[in-house]
C-alpha positions as CSV (number, residue, x, y, z in Angstrom):
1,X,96.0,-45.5,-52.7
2,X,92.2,-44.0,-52.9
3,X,92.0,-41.1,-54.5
4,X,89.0,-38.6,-54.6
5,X,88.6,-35.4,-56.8
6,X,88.7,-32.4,-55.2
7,X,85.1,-30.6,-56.2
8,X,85.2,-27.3,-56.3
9,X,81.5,-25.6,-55.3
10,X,80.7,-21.9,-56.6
11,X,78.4,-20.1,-53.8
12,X,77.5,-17.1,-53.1
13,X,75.9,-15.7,-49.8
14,X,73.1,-13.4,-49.9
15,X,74.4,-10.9,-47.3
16,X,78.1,-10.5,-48.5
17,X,79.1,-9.5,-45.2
18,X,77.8,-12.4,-43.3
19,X,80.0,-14.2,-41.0
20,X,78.8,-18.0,-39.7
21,X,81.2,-18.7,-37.3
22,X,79.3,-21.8,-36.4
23,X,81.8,-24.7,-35.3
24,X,85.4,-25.2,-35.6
25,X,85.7,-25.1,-39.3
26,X,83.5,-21.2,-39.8
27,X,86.1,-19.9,-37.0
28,X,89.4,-21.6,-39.2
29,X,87.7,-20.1,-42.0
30,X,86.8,-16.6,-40.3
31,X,90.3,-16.7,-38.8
32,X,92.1,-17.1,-42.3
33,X,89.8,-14.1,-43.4
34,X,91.3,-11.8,-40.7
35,X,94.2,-13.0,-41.3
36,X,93.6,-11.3,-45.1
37,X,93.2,-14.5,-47.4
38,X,90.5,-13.3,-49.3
39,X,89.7,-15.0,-52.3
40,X,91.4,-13.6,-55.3
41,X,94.3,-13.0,-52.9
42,X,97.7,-14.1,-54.2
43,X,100.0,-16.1,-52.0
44,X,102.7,-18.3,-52.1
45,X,103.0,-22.3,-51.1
46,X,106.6,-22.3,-50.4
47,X,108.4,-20.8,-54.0
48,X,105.3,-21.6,-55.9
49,X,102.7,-18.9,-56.9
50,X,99.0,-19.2,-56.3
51,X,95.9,-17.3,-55.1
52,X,92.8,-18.3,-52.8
53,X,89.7,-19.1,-54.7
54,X,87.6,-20.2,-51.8
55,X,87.5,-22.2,-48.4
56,X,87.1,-26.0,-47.6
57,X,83.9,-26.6,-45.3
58,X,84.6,-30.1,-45.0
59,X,83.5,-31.4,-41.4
60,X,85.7,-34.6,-41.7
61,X,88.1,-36.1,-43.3
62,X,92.1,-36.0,-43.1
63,X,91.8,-32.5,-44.7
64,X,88.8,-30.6,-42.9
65,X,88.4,-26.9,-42.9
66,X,89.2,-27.1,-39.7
67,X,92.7,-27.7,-40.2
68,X,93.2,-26.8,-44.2
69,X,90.6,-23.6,-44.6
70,X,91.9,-22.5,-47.7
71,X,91.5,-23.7,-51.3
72,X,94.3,-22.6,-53.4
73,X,95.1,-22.6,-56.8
74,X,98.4,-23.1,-58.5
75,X,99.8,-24.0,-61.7
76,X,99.6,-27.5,-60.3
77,X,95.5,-27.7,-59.6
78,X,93.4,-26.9,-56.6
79,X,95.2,-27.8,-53.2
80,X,93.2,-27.5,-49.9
81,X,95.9,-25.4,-47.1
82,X,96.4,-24.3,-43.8
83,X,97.4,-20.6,-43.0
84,X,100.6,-21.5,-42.1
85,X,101.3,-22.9,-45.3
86,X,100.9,-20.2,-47.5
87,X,102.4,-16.7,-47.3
88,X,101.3,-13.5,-48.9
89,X,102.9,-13.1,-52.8
């Protein structure tokens, strides 16, 4: 099985508000952001505790943002999710 590491970027928009909604994967994004998973928000991957700490912008791949918008972290590392697999804590 090929494996890659799951890089995590730290960005920061200049106009904190902004919204790109370009494409499928900014409205997957924008949609899990209405939805309330902010980063720093704490949810739940079945029983096990997490938080969001960002948002996959992939294009491609077998986990795009499209499908998987949010980057979660739990005790077990970094994990890339959909919005229906994660609940509010």
């Amino acid at each position: 099985m090929n494996t890659q590491s799951l890089i995590v970027v730290n960005g920061q928009c200049p106009f904190p508000t902004a919204r790109h909604p370009r494409g499928v994967v900014g409205r997957s994004i924008n949609r899990a952001i209405d939805a309330g998973y902010r980063v720093g928000r704490k949810v739940r991957i079945g029983r096990v505790p997490g938080s969001v700490i960002g948002y996959n912008i992939s294009h491609f791949g077998r986990f795009s943002g499209a499908s998987y918008p949010l980057l979660v972290e739990t005790e077990f590392g970094i994990t890339k999710c959909s919005v229906q697999e994660v609940s509010p804590a």
